[in-house]
C-alpha positions in Angstrom: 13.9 -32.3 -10.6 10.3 -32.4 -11.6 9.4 -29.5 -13.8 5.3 -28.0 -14.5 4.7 -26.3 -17.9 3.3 -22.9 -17.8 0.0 -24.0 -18.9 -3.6 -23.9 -18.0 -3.2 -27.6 -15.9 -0.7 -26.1 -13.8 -3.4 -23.1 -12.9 -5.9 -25.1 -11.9 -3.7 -27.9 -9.8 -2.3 -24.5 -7.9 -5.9 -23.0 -7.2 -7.1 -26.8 -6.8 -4.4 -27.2 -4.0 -5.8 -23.9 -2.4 -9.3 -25.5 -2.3 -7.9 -29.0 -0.9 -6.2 -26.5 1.8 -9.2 -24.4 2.6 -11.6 -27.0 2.7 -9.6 -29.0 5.3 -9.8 -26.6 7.3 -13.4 -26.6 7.8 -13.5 -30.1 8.1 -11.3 -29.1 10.7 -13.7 -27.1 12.4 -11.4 -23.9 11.0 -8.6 -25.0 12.9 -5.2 -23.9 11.7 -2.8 -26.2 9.4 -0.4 -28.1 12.1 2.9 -28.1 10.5 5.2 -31.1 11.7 8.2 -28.5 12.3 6.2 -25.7 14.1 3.4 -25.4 16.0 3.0 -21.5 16.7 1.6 -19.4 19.3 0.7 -16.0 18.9 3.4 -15.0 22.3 2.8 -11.2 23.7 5.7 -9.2 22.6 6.7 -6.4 24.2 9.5 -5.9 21.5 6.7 -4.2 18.8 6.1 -0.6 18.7 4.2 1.5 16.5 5.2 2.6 13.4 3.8 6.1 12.9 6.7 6.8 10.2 5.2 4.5 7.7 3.1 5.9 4.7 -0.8 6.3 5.2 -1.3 4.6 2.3 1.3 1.6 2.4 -0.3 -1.7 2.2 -1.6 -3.4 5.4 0.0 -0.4 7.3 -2.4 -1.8 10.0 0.2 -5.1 10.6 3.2 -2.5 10.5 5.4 -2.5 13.4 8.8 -1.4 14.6 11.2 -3.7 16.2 14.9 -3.3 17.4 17.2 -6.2 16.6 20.6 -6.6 15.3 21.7 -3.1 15.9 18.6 -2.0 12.6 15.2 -0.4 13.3 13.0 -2.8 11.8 9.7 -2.3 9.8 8.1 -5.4 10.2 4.6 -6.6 9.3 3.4 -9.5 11.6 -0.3 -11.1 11.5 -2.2 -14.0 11.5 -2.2 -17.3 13.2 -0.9 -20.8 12.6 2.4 -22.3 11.2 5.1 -19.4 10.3 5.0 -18.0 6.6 8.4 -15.9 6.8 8.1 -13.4 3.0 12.1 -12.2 2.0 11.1 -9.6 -0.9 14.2 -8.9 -3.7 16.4 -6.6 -4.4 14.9 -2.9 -4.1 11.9 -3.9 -3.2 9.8 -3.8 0.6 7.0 -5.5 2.1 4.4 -3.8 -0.6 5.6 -6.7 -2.7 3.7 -9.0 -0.8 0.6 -7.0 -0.9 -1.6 -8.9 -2.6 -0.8 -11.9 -1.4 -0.5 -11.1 2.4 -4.9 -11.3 2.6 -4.9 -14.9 1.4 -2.2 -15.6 3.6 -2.8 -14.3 6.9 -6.4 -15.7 7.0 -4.5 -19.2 7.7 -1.0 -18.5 8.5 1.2 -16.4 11.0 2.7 -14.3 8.2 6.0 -12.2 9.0 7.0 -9.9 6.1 9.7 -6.8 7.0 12.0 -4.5 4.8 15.1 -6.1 4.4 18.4 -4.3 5.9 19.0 -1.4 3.4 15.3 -1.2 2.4 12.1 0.5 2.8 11.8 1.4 6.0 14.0 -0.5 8.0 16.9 2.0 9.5 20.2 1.6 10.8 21.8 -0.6 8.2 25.9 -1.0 7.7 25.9 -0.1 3.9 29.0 -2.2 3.9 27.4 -5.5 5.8 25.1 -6.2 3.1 26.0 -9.3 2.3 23.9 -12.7 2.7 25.7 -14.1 5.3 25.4 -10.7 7.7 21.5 -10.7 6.8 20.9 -14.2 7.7 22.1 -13.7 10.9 20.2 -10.6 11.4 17.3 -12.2 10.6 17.8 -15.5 13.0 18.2 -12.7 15.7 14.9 -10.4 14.4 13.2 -13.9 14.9 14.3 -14.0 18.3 13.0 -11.1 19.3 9.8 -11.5 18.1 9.6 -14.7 20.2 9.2 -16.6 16.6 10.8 -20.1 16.3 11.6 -21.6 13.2 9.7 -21.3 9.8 7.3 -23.8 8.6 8.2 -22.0 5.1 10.1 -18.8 3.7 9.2 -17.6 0.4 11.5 -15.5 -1.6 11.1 -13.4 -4.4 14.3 -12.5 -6.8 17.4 -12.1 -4.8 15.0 -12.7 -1.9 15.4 -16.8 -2.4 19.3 -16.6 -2.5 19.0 -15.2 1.1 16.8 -17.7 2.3 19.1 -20.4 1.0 21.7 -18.7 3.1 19.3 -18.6 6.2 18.6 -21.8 5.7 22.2 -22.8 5.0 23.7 -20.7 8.4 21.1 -19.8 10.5 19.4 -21.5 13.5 15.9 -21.0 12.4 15.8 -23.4 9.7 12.8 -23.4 7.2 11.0 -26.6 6.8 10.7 -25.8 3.4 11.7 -22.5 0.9 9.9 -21.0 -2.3 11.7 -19.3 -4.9 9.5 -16.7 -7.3 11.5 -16.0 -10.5 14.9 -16.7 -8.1 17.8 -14.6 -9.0 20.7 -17.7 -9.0 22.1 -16.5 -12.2 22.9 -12.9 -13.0 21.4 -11.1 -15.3 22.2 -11.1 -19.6 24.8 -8.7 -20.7 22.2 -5.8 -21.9 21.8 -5.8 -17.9 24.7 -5.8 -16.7 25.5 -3.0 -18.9 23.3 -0.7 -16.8 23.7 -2.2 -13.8 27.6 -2.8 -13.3 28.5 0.9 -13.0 25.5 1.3 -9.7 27.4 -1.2 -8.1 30.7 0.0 -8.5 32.2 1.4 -5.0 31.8 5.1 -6.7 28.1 4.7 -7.4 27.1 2.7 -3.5 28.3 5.8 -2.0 25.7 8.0 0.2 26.6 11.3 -2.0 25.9 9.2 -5.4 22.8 7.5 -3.9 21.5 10.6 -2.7 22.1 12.3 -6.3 20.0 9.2 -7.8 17.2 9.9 -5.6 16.6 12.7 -6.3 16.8 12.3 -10.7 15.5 8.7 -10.5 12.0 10.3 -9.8 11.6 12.9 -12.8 13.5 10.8 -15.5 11.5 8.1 -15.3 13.7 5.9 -14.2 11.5 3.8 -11.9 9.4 3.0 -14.6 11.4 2.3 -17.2 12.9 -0.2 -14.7 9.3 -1.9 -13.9 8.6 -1.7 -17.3 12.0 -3.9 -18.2 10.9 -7.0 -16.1 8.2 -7.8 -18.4 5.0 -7.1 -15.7 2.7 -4.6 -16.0 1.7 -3.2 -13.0 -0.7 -0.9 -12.5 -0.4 2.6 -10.7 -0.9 1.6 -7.5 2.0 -0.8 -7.3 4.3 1.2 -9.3 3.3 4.2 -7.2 4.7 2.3 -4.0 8.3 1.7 -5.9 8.8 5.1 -6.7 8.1 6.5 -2.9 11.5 3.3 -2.4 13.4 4.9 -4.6 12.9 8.7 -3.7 14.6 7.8 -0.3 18.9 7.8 -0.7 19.1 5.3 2.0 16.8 2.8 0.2 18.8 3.4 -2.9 21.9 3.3 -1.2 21.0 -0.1 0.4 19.3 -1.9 -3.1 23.2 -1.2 -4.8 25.0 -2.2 -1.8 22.9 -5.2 -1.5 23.3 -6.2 -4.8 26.9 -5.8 -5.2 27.6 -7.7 -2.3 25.4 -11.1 -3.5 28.0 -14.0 -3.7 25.9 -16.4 -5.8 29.3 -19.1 -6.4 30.1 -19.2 -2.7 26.1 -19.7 -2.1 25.4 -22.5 -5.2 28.6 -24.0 -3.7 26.5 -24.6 -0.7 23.3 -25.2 -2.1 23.3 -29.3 -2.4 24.0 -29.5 1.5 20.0 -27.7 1.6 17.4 -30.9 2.4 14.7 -29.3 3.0 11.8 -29.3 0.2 12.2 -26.4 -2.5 9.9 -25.3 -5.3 10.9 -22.8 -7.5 8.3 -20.4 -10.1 10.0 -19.9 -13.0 9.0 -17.0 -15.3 9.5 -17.7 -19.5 9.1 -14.2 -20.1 11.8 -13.4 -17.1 14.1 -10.8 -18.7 16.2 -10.4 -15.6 16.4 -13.9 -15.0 17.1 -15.8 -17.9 15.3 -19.1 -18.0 18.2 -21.4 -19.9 21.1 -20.3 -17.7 18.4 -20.6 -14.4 17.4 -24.1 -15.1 20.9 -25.1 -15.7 21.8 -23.9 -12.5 19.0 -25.4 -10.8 19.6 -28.6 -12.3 23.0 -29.0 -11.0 23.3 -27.3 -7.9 19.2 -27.8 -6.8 18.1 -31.1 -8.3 15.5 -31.9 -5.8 13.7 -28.8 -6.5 9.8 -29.1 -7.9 9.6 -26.7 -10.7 6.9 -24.4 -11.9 7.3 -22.3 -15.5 4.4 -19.6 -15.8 4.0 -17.8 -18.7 5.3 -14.4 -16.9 7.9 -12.1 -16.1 10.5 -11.2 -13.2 7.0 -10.0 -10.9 5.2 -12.6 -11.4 4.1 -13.2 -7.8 2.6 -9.4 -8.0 1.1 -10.2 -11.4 -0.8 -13.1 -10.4 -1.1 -12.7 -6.3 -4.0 -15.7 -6.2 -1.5 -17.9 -8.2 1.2 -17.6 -5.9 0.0 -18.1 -2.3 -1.7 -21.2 -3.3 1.5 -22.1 -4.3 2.7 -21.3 -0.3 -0.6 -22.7 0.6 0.0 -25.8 -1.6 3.5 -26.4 -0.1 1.9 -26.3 3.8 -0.7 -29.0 3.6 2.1 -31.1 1.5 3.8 -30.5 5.0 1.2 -32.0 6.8 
């Protein structure tokens, strides 16, 4: 396991890697990156509809579509061209984590971001199928009906990896290679799990609960002080997107469910049969993730992982957007 510190050398070899990447492509007459496990078309799909439900002001609400696949109503957002950057975001959370990184993206990859089952704006989940076995599936089926083969990379953020370890793990669209931002693989420390341990008890993942924290999440405050405990500081905009989430029962409904059902021993049992290439961003300032346990865990169960410390907290691909998808970027010419 190679580890980076969190200092300013790793900054630069990230953005440096993001140069390498962008000049290459001129030299290649601005062709797209050629990744050795994909090679992908943009196909006509007559599976996309519009998504007039979506907020005017969500980000890239332009890319938003609707799909139908695995009995859910999918909000999906699907754009560029090249090799197949598939973005899970974490628990609670939608596509407007990827906001800031979707631009740098999408001008050199075919970028497919959606709400996971339970989230945002995706309808139709089984509140009681939330688990990352069920999702993987669902996914390897959403991919099928977007006429998408199998990812050159999947990034995760939070809970987000864990899935795409399962995907990988299960699923017959397997990555060529996963990212991990600040990867939930441990659970959280005790102060945590005192406030979170009651929302996933069976009383508290009910619709008439979830629908009672809706609607007091918004004027207690609750949403921030939240955001506020993973060490980020985000500004308005971003925070304003979480708290439209979490005014909606079924998204709150679906975040608990979700997390309750995470089997991380069954999954880190599993984890050494993954080959594929694996980096994993590590925040030192994660409160949610503690770092000692996490690279403990990585070491045993992930040893061929790369990883990356920065000097940041649990949202540290929001934080520092730029950072991250050279990271992604980074990862596809190493492909190459």
């Amino acid at each position: 396991m190679t580890r980076s510190s969190c200092c300013n050398r790793n900054r630069v070899s990230a953005r440096m890697a993001c140069v390498f990447y962008l000049t290459r492509q001129n030299v290649n007459h601005n062709r797209h990156l050629d990744c050795p496990r994909q090679q992908t078309t943009r196909k006509p799909s007559m599976t996309l509809r519009a998504a007039a439900d979506i907020p005017t002001d969500w980000p890239h609400r332009e890319a938003s579509a609707r799909t139908s696949a695995a009995g859910l109503d999918w909000h999906v957002q699907l754009a560029g061209e090249g090799p197949l950057v598939v973005l899970l975001h974490g628990t609670g959370s939608s596509t407007h984590s990827w906001a800031r990184i979707w631009p740098l993206l999408t001008s050199h990859a075919r970028v497919l971001a959606m709400d996971l089952p339970g989230h945002g704006f995706t309808r139709g989940a089984d509140f009681s199928q939330l688990d990352l076995r069920t999702i993987s599936h669902q996914l390897d089926t959403l991919l099928d009906t977007l006429g998408l083969g199998a990812p050159a990379l999947v990034a995760g953020h939070s809970a987000g990896l864990p899935l795409a370890m399962r995907w990988a793990l299960d699923g017959h669209h397997t990555p060529a290679s996963l990212i991990g931002f600040a990867p939930s693989l441990v659970p959280p420390p005790p102060s945590y799990s005192l406030f979170l341990g009651p929302l996933i008890n069976p009383l508290f993942t009910s619709g008439p609960m979830a629908s009672l924290l809706a609607t007091t999440i918004g004027p207690t405050g609750m949403v921030d002080r939240l955001l506020d405990s993973t060490a980020s500081v985000l500004d308005e905009d971003q925070r304003r997107h979480y708290r439209t989430l979490f005014a909606e029962p079924t998204h709150v409904r679906g975040a608990m469910n979700f997390m309750a059902a995470a089997d991380l021993p069954l999954l880190l049992e599993d984890a050494p049969r993954l080959q594929m290439p694996m980096t994993l961003v590590l925040g030192d300032q994660d409160t949610w993730v503690p770092l000692q346990p996490l690279l403990q865990v990585i070491e045993r169960y992930l040893p061929q992982a790369q990883v990356q410390r920065w000097h940041a907290g649990h949202l540290l691909h929001e934080i520092e957007p730029e950072r991250a998808a050279a990271t992604i970027l980074d990862s596809l010419v190493r492909q190459a």
